[in-house]
C-alpha positions as a LaTeX table, in Angstrom:
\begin{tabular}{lrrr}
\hline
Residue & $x$ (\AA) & $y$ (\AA) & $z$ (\AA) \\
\hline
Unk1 & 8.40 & $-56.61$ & 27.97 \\
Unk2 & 5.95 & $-54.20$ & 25.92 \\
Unk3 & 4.52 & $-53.06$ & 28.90 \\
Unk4 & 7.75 & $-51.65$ & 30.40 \\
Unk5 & 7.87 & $-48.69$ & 27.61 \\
Unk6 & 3.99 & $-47.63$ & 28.62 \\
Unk7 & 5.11 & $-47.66$ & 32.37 \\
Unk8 & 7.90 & $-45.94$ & 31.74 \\
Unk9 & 5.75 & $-42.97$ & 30.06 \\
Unk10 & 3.15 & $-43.46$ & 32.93 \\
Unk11 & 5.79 & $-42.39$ & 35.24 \\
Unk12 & 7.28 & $-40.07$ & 32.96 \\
Unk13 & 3.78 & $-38.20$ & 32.44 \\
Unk14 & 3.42 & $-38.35$ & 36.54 \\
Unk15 & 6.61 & $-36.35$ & 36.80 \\
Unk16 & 5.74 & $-33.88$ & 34.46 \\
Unk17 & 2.45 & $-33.02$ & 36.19 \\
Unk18 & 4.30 & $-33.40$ & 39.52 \\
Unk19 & 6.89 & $-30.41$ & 38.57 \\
Unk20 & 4.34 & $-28.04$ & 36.21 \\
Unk21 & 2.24 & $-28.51$ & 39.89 \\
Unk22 & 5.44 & $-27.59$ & 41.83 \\
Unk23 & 6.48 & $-24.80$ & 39.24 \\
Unk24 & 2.41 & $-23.29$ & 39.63 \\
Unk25 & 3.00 & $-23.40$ & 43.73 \\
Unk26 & 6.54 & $-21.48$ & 43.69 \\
Unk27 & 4.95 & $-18.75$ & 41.31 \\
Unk28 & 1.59 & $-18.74$ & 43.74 \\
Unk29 & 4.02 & $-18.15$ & 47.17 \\
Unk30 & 6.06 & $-16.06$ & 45.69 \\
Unk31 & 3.45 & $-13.61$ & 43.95 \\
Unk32 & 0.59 & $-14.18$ & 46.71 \\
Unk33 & $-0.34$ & $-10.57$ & 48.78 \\
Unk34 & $-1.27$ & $-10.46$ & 52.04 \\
Unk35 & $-4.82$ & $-10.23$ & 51.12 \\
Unk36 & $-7.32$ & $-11.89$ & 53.66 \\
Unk37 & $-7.81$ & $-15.66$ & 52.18 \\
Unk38 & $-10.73$ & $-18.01$ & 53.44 \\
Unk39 & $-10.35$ & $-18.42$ & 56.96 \\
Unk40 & $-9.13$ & $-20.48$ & 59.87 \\
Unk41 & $-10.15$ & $-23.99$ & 58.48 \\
Unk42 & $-6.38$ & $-24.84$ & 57.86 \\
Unk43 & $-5.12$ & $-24.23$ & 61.32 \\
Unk44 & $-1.36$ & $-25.45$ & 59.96 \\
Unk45 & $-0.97$ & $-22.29$ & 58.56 \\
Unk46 & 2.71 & $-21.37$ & 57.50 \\
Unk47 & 4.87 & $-19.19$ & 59.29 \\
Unk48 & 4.31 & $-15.89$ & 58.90 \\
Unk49 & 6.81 & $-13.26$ & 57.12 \\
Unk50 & 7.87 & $-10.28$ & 57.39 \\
Unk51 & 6.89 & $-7.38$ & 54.40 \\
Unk52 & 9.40 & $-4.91$ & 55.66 \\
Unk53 & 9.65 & $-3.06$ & 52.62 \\
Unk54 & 6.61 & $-2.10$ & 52.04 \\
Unk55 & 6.40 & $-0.88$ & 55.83 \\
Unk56 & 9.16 & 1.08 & 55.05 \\
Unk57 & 8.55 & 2.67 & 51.71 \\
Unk58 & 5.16 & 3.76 & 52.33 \\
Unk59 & 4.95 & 6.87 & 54.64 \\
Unk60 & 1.10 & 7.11 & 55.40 \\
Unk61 & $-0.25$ & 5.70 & 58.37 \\
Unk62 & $-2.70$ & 3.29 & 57.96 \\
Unk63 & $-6.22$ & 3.17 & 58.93 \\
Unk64 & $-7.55$ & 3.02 & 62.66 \\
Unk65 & $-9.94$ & 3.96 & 65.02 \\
Unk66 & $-10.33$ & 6.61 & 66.92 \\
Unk67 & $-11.29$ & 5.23 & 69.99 \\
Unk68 & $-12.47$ & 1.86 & 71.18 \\
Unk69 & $-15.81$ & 2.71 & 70.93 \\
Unk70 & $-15.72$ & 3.85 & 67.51 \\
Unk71 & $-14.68$ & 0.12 & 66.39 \\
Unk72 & $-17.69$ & $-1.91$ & 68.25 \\
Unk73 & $-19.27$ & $-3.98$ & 67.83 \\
Unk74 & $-16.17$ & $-5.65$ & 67.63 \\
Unk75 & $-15.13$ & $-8.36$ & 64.79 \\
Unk76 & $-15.52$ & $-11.91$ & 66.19 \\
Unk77 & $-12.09$ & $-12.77$ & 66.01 \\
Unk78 & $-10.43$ & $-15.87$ & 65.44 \\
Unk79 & $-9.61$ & $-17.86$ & 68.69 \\
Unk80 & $-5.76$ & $-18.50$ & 69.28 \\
Unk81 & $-6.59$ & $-22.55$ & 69.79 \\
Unk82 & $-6.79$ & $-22.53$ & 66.12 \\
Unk83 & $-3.12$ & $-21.80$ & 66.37 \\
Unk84 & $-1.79$ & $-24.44$ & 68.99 \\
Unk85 & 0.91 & $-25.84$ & 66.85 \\
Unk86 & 2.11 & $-22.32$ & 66.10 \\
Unk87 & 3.28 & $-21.00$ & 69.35 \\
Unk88 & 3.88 & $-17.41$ & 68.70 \\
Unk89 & 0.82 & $-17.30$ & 66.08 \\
Unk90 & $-1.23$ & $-18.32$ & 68.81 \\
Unk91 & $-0.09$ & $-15.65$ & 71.47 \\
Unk92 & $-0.66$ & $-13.21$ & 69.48 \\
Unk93 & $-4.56$ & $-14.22$ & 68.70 \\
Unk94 & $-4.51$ & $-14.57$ & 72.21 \\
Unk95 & $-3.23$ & $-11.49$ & 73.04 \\
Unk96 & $-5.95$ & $-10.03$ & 70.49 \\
Unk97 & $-8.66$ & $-11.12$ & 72.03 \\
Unk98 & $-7.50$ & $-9.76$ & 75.72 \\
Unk99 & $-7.26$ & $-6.44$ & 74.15 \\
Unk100 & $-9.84$ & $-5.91$ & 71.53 \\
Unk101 & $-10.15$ & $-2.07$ & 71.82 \\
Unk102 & $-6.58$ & $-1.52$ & 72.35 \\
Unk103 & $-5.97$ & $-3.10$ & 69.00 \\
Unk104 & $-8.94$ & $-1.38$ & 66.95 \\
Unk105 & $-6.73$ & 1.98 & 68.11 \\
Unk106 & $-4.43$ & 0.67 & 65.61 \\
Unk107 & $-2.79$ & 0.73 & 62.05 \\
Unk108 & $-1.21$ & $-2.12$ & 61.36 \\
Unk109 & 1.70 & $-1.65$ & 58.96 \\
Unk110 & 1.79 & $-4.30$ & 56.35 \\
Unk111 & $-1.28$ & $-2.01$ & 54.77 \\
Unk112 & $-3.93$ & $-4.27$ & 54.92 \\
Unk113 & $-6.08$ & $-1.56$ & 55.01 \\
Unk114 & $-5.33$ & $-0.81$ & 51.08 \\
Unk115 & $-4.88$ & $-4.50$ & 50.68 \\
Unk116 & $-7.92$ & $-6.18$ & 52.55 \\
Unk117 & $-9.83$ & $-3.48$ & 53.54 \\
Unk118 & $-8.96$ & $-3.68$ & 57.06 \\
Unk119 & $-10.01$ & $-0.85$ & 59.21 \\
Unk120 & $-7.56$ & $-1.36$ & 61.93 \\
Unk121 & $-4.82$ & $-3.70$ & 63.27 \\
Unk122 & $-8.14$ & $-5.74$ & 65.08 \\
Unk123 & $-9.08$ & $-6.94$ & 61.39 \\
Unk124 & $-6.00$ & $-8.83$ & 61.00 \\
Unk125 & $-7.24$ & $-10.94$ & 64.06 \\
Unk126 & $-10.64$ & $-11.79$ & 62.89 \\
Unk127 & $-9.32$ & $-13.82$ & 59.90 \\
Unk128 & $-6.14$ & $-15.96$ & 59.29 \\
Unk129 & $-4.03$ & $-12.73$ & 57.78 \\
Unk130 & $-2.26$ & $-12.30$ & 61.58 \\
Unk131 & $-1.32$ & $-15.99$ & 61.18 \\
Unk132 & 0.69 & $-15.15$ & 57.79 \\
Unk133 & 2.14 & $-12.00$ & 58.84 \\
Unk134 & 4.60 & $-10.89$ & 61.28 \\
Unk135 & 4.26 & $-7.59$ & 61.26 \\
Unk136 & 0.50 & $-7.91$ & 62.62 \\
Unk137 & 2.04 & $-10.30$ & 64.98 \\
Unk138 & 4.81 & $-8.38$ & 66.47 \\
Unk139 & 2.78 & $-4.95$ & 66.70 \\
Unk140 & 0.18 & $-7.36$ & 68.76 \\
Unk141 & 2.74 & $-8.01$ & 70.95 \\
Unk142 & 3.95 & $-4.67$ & 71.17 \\
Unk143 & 0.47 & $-3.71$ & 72.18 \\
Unk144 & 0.10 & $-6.06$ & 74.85 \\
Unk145 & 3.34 & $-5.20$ & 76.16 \\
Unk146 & 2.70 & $-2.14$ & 76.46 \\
Unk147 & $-0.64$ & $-2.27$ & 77.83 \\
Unk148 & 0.54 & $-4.20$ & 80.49 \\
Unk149 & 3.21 & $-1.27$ & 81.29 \\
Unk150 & $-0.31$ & 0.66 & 81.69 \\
Unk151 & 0.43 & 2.41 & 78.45 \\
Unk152 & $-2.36$ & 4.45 & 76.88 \\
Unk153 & $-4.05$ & 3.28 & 73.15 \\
Unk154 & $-2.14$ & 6.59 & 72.21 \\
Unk155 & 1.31 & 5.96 & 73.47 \\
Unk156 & 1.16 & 1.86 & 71.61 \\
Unk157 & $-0.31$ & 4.00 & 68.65 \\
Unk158 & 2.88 & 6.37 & 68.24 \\
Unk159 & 5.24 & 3.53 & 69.04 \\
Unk160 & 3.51 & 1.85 & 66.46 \\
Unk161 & 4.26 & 4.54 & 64.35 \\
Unk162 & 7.57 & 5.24 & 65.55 \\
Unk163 & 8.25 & 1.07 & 64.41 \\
Unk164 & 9.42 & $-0.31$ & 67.39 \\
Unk165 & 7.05 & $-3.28$ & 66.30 \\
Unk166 & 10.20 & $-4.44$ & 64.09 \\
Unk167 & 12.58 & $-4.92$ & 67.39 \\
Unk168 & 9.77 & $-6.89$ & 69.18 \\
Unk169 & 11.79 & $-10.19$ & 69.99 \\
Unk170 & 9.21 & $-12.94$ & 68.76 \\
Unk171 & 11.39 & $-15.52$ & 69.73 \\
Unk172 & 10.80 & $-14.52$ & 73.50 \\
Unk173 & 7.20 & $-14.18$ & 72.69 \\
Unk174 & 6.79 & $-17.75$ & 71.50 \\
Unk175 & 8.19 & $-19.92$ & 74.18 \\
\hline
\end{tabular}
């Protein structure tokens, strides 16, 4: 019987560490930036979200290149295999590495360029930060789109600026 009270407070001191642990996580997600974190070795990544407000509130267009030469030698980018159980993650790292120097022509509107260092929308590609964002994602597809319309770096550019990125339909894109 005296060993019911100390497994009581075993479990007790579990559950504390269990929701102090839980508590840490929530503030982590909720505070985390889309800075550029360690890489592809957790292909499971989550879903990416969209940081519409800071798209919207900042008027600046973000950094890109001038031309397609300007950006090589390319960055190796990530391949979209990485992605497989993330449908619409993967396109778009697919999509990427089809058209390299149309994407280096390109600001990419979640700022990653203030907040990774990212020199165009190409950047987000060569690390896990497309996986975790949607607006990367859905100017990507934008891009290809486009390009396949035979649009010029210039034209995707200004619709990129314009934001028709935000009425790309990604649930089209990921079947």
């Amino acid at each position: 019987m005296k060993a019911k009270p100390k497994q009581n407070r075993k479990v007790r001191n579990i559950l504390v560490v269990a929701c102090v642990m839980a508590i840490g996580l929530t503030i982590y997600w909720a505070t985390r930036t889309s800075k550029v974190s360690a890489g592809p070795d957790s292909p499971s990544a989550a879903m990416p979200t969209a940081h519409t407000e800071a798209a919207q509130t900042q008027p600046a267009v973000p950094a890109y290149y001038a031309s397609a030469n300007a950006a090589k030698p390319y960055p190796k980018l990530i391949p979209a295999v990485y992605y497989q159980q993330h449908p619409l993650v993967e396109r778009a790292y697919a999509d990427a590495a089809r058209i390299p120097g149309v994407l280096a022509q390109q600001p990419c509107y979640c700022h990653c360029d203030k907040s990774a260092g990212h020199h165009s929308l190409l950047d987000c590609y060569a690390s896990d930060h497309a996986a975790r964002c949607l607006i990367c994602i859905k100017e990507a597809l934008l891009a290809q789109q486009m390009t396949q319309r035979s649009s010029t770096p210039a034209e995707i550019r200004q619709a990129i600026i314009r934001g028709e990125w935000q009425s790309v339909d990604v649930g089209a894109a990921s079947r």
